[in-house]
FITOR-731108 format. One record per atom (N, C-alpha, C): residue number from 1; x, z, y; residue in one letter; atom name. Coordinates in steps of 0.05 Angstrom, whole numbers. Atoms other than C-alpha are relative to their C-alpha. Example, Ala and Ser with C-alpha at 12.3 -4.5 7.8 and 13.67 -1.06 7.14 Angstrom:
<rs>
R   k      X      Z      Y r  a
R   1     18      0    -24 A  N
R   1    246    156    -90 A CA
R   1     18      0     24 A  C
R   2    -16     -1    -24 S  N
R   2    273    143    -21 S CA
R   2    -15     14     22 S  C
</rs>
This chain:
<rs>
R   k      X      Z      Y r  a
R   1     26     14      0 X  N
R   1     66    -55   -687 X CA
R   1      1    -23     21 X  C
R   2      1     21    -21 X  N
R   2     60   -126   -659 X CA
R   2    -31      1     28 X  C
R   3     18      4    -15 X  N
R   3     13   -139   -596 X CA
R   3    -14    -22     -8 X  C
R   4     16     22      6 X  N
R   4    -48   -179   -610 X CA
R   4     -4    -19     18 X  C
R   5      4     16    -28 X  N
R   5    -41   -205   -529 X CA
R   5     19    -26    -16 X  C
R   6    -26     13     -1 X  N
R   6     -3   -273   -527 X CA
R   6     25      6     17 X  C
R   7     -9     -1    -11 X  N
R   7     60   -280   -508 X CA
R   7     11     -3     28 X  C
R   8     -2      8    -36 X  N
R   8     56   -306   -436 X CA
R   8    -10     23     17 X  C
R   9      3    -12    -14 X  N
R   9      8   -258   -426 X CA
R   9      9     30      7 X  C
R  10    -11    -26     -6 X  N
R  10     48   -198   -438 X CA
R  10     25      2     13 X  C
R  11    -15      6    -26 X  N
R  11    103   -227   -402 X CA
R  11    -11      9     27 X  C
R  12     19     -1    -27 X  N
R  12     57   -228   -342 X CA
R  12     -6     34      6 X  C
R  13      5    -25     -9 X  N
R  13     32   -155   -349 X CA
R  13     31     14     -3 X  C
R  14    -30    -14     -1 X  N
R  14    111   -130   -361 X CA
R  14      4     -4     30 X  C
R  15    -15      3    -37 X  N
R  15    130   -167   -285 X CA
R  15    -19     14     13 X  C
R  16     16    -14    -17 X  N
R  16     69   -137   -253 X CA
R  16     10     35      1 X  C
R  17     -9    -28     15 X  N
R  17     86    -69   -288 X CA
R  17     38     11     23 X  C
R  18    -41     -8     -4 X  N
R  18    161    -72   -257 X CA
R  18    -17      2     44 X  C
R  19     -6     -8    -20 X  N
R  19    128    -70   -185 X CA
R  19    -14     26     12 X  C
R  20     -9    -21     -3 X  N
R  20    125    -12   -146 X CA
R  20    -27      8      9 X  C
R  21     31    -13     11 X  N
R  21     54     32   -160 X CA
R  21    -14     -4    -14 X  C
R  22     15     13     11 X  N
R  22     34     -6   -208 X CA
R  22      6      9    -25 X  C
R  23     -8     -9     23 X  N
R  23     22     21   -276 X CA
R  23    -18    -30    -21 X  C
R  24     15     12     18 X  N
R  24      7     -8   -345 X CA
R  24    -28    -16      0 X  C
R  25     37     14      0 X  N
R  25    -73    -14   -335 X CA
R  25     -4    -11     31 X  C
R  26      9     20    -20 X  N
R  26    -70    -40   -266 X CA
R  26     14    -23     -2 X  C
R  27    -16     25      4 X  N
R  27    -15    -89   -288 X CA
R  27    -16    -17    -21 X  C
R  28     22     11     24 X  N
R  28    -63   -108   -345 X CA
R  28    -26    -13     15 X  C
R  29     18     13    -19 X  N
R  29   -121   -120   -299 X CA
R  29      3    -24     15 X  C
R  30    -12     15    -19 X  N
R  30    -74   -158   -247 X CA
R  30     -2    -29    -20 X  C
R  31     -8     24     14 X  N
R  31    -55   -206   -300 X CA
R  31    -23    -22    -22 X  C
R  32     19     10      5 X  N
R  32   -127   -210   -332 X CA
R  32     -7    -25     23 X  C
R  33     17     18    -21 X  N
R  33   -151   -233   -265 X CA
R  33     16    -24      7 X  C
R  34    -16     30     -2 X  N
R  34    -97   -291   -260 X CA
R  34    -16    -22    -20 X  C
R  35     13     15     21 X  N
R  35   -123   -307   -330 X CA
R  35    -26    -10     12 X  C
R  36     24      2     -3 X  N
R  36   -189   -314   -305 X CA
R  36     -7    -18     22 X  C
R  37      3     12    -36 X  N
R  37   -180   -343   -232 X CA
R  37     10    -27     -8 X  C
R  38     -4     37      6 X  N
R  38   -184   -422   -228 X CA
R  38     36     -2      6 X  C
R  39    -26     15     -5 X  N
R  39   -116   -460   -237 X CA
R  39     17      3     29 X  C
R  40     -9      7    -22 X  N
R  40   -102   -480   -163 X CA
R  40      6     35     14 X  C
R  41    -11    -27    -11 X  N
R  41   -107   -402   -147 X CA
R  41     33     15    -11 X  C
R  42    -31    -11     13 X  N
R  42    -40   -385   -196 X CA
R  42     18    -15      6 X  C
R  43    -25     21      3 X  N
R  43    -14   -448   -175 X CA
R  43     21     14     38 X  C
R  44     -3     -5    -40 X  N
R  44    -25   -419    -91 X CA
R  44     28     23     -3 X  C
R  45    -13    -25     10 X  N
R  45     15   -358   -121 X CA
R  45     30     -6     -7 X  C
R  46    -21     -6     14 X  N
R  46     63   -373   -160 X CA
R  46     16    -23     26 X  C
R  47    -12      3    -13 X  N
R  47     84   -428   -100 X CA
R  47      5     17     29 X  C
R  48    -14    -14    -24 X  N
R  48     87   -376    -43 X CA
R  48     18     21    -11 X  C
R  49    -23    -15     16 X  N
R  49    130   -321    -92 X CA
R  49     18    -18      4 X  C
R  50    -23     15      4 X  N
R  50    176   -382   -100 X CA
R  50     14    -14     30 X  C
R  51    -11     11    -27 X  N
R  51    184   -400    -23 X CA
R  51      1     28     17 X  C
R  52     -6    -27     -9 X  N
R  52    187   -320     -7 X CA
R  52     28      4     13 X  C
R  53    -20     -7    -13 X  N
R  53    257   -319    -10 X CA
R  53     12    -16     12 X  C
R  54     -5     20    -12 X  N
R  54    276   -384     20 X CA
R  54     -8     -1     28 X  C
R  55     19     -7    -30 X  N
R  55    228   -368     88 X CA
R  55      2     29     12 X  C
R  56     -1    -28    -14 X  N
R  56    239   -299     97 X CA
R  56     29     14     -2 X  C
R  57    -24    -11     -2 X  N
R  57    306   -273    124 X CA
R  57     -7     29     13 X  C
R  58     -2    -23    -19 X  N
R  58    327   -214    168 X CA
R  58      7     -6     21 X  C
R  59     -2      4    -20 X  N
R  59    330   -200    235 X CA
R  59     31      6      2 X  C
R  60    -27      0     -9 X  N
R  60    407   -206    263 X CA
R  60     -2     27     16 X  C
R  61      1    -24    -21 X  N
R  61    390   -147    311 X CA
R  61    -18     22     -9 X  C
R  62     13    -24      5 X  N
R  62    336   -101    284 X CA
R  62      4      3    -33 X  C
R  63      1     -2     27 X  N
R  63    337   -120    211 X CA
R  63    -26      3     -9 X  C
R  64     30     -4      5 X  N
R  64    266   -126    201 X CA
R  64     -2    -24     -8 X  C
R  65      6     20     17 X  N
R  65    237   -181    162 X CA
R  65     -7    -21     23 X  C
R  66      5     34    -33 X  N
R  66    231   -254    204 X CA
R  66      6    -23    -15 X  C
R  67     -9     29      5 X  N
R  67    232   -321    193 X CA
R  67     15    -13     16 X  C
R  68    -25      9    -18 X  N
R  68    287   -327    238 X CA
R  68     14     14      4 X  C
R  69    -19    -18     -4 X  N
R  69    350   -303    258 X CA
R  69     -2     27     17 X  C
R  70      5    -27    -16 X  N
R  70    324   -263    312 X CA
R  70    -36      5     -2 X  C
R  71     24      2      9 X  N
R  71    252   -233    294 X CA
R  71    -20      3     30 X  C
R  72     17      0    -22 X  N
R  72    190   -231    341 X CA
R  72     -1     19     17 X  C
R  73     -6    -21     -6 X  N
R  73    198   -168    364 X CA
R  73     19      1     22 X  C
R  74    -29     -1    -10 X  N
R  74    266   -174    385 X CA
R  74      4    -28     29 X  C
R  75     -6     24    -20 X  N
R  75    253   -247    419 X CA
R  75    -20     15     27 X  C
R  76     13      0    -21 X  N
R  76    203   -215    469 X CA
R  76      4     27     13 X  C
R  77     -9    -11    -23 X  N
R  77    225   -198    535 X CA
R  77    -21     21     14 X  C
R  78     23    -11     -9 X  N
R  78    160   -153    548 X CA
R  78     14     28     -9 X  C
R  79      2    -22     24 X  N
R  79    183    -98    495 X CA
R  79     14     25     17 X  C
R  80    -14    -24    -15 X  N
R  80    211    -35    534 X CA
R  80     26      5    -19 X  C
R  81    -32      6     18 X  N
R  81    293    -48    514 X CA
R  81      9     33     10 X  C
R  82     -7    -33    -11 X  N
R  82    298     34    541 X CA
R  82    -10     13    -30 X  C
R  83      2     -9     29 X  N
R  83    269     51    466 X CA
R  83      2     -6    -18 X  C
R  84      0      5     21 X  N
R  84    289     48    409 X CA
R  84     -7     14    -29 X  C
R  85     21    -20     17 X  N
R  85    249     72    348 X CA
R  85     16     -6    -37 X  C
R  86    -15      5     25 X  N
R  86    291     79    281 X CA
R  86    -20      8    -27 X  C
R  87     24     -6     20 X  N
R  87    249     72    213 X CA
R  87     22    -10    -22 X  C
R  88    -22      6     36 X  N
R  88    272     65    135 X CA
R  88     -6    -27     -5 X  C
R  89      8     23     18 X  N
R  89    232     -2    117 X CA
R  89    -22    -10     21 X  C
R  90     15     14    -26 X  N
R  90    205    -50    152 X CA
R  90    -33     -7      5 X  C
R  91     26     -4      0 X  N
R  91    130    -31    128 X CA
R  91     -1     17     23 X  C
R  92      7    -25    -26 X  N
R  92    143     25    177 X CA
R  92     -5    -16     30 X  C
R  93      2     13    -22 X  N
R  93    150    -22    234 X CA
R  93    -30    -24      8 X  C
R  94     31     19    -10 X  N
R  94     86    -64    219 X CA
R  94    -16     36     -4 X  C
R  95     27    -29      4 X  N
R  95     43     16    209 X CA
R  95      7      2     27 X  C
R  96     -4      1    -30 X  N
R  96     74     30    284 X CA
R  96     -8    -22     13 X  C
R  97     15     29    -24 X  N
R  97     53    -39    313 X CA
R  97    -21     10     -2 X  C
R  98     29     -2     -5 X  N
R  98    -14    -20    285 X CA
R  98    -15     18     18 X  C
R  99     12    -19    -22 X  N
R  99    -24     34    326 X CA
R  99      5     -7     21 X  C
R 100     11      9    -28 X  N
R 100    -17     -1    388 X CA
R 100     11     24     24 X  C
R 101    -10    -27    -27 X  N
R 101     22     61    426 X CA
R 101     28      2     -5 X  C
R 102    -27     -4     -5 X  N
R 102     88     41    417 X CA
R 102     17    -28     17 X  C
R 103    -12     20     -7 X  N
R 103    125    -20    458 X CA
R 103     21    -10      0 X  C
R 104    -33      7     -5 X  N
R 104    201    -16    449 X CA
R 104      8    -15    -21 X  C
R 105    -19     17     30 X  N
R 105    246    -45    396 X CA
R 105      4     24    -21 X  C
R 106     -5    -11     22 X  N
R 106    262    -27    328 X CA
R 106     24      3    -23 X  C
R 107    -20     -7     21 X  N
R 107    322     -8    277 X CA
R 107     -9      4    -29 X  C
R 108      6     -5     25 X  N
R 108    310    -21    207 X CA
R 108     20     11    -10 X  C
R 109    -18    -10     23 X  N
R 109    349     27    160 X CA
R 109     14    -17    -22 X  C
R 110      8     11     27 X  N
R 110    334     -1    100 X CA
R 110     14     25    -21 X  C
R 111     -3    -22     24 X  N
R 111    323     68     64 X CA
R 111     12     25     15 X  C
R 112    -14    -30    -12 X  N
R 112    351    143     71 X CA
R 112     16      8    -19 X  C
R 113    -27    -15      7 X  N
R 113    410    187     57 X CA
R 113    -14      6    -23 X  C
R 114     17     -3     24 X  N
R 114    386    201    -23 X CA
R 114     21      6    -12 X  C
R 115    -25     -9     21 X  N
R 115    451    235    -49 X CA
R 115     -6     -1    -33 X  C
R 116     -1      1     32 X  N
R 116    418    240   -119 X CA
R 116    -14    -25    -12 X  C
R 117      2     24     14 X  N
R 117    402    165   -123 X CA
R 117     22     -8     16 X  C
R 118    -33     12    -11 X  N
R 118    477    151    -93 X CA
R 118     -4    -11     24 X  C
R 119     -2     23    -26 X  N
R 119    451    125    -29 X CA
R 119     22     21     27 X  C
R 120     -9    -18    -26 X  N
R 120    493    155     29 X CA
R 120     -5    -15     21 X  C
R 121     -5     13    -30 X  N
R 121    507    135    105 X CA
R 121     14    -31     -8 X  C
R 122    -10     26     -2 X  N
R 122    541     72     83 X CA
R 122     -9    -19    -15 X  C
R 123     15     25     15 X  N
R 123    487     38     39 X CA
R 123    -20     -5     23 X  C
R 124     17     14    -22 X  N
R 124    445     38    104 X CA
R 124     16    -19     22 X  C
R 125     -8      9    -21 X  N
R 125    451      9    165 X CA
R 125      9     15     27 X  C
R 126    -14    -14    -29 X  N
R 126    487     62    208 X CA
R 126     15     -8     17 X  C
R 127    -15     14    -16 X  N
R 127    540     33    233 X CA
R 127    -12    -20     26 X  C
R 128     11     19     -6 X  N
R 128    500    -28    255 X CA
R 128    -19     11     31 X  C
R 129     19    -17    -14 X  N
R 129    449     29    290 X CA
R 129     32     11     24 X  C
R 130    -28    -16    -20 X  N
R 130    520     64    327 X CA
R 130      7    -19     22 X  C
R 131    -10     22    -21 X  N
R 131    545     -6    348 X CA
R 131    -18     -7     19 X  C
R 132     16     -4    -20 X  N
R 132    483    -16    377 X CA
R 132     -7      8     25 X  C
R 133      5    -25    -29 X  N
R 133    471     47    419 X CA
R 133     28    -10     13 X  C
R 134    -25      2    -19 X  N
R 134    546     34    442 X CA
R 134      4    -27     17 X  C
R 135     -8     21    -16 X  N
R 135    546    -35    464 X CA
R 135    -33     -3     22 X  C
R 136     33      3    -15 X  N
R 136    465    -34    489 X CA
R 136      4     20     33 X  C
R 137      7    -17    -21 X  N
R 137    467      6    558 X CA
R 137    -29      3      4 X  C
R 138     32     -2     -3 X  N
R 138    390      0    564 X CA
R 138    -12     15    -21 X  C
R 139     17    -17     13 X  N
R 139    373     43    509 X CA
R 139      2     34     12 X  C
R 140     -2    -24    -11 X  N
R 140    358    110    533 X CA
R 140    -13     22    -23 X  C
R 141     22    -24     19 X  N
R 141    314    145    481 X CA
R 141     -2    -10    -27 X  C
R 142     -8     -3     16 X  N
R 142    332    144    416 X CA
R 142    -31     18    -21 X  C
R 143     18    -17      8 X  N
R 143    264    158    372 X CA
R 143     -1     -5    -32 X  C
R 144     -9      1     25 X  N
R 144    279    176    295 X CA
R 144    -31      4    -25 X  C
R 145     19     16     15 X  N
R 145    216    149    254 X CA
R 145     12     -3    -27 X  C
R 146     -3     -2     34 X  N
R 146    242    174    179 X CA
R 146    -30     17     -6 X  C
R 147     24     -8     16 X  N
R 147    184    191    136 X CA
R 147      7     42     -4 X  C
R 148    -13    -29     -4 X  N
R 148    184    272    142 X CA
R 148      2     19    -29 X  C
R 149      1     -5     37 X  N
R 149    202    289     63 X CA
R 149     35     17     12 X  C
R 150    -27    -11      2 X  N
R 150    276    322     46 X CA
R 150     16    -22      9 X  C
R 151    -26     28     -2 X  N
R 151    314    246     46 X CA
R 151     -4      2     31 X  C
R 152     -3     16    -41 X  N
R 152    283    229    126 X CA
R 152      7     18      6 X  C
R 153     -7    -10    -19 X  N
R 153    294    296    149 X CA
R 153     35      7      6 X  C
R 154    -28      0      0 X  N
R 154    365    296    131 X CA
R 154      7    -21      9 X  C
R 155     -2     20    -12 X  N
R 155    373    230    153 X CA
R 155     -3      6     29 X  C
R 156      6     -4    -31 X  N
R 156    341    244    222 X CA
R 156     29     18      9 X  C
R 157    -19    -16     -5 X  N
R 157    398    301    227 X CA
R 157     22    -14     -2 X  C
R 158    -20     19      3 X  N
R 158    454    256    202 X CA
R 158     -3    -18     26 X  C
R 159      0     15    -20 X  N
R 159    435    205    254 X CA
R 159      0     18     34 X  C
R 160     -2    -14    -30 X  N
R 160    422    254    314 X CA
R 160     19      3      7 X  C
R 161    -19     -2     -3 X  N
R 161    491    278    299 X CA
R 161     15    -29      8 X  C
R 162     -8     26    -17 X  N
R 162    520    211    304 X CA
R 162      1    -10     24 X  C
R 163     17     18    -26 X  N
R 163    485    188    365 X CA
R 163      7     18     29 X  C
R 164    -20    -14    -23 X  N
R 164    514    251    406 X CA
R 164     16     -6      5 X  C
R 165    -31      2      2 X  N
R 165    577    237    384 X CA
R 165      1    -27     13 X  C
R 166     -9     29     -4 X  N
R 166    568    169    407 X CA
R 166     -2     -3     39 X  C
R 167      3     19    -20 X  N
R 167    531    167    475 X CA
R 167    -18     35     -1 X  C
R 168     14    -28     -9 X  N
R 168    514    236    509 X CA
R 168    -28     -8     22 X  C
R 169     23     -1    -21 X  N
R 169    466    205    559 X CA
R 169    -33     -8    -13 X  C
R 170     20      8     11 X  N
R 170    413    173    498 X CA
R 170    -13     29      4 X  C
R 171     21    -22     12 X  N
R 171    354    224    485 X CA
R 171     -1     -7    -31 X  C
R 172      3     -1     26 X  N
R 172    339    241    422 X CA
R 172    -26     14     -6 X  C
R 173     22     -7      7 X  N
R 173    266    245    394 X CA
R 173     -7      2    -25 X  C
R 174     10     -4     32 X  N
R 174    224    260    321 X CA
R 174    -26    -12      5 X  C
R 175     41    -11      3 X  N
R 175    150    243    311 X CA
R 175     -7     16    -12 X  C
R 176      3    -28     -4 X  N
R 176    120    293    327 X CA
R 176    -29      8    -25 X  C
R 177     32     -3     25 X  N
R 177     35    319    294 X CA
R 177    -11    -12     -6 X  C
R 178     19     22      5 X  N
R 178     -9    286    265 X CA
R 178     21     -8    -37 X  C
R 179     -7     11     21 X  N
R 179     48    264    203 X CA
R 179      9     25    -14 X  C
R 180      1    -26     17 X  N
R 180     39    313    140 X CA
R 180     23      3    -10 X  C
R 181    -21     -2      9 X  N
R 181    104    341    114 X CA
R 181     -4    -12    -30 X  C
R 182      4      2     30 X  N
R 182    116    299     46 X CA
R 182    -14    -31     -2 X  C
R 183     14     24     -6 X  N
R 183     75    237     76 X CA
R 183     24    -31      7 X  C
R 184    -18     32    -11 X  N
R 184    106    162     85 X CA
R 184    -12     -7     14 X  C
R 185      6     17    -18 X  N
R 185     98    128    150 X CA
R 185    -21    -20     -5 X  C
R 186     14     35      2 X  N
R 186     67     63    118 X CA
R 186    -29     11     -6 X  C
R 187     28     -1      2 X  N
R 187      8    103    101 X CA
R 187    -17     15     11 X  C
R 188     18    -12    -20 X  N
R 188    -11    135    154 X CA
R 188    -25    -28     23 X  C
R 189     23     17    -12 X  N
R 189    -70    116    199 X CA
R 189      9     -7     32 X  C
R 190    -10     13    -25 X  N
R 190    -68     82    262 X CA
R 190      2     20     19 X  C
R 191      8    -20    -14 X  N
R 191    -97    146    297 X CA
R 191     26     28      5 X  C
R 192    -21    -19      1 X  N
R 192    -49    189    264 X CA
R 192     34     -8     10 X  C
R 193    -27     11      3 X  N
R 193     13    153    280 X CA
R 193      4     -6     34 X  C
R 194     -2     -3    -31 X  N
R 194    -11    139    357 X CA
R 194      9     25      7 X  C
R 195     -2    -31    -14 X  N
R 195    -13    211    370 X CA
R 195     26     17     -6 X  C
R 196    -32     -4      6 X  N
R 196     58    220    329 X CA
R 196     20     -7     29 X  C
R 197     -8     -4    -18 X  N
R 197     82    182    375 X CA
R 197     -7      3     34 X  C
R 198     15     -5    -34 X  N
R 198     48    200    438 X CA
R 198     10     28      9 X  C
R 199     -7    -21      1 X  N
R 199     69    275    421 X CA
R 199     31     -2    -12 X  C
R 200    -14     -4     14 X  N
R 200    134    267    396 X CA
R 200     21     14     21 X  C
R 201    -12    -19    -10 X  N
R 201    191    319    413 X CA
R 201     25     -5     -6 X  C
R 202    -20      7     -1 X  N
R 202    259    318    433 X CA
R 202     15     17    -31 X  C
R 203    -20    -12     36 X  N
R 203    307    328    367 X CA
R 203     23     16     10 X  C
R 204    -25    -27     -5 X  N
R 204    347    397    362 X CA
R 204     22      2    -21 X  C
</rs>
């Protein structure tokens, strides 16, 4: 059975459709409301999508999203260089800024150990995290910020191990209450995520 939509516009609801929470009827909505919204608004759109990837790199040192080689984070000398707080994605690192109770630096993953979607230790950024701790002398505390599901907590373990093996004098921490087993970082609340890490406990 053919669709009575035109063709552009089911184009439009298919790309919406492909991103990530978005089903059929909110992709349908999304793409109504383009239809609907004056010209200059699809035009505002469709030119910042197309200068996305051209303006936005990664950081050389944390791997977190920047419009420069080294990201903001990383350029300021304020940040307590004694912590380092390891997360999967670099939504996790703007949900922690929001809470306002963390000051050190950050290690983007990019993702977790996911043996049954093929990801292991060497589609992240471990290595990168090892060389790190080994060449950095100022990190002291080592705080492992995976989302607390089956993938982060095996991850967190994978990495603790590592991080012994590397440098017996780091600490090694988890966040701690406040984050529900099964929950992702990015959507926790500011409240809940202060007191994660305000309580967080050394990793066994």
């Amino acid at each position: 059975m053919h669709s009575i939509l035109p063709r552009s516009l089911q184009n439009l609801i298919a790309e919406f459709e492909k991103l990530p929470g978005i089903g059929p009827k909110s992709a349908a909505r999304m793409a109504y409301y383009m239809l609907r919204a004056p010209e200059s608004e699809s035009k505002k759109l469709s030119m910042v999508l197309g200068r996305l990837k051209s303006e936005v790199t990664t950081c050389k040192e944390c791997f977190n999203v920047s419009e420069s080689d080294i990201c903001i984070v990383c350029r300021d000398e304020s940040r307590d260089s004694k912590l380092l707080c390891v997360v999967e994605e670099p939504l996790d690192v703007v949900a922690i800024e929001k809470s306002g109770a963390y000051k050190g630096r950050y290690h983007v993953l990019g993702g977790v150990i996911s043996p049954i979607n093929g990801i292991g230790p060497e589609e992240l950024r471990m290595k990168e995290l090892i060389k790190r701790i080994k060449s950095d002398s100022q990190i002291k505390e080592l705080i492992i910020g995976t989302n607390p599901n089956l993938e982060g907590e095996a991850t967190a373990m994978y990495l603790a191990r590592k991080v012994r093996t590397t440098r017996k004098d780091v600490g090694i921490s988890r966040l701690a209450r406040g984050l529900p087993t099964g929950a992702d970082l990015e959507y926790a609340d500011n409240l809940t995520l202060k007191r994660s890490l305000e309580g967080r406990t050394e990793f066994s």
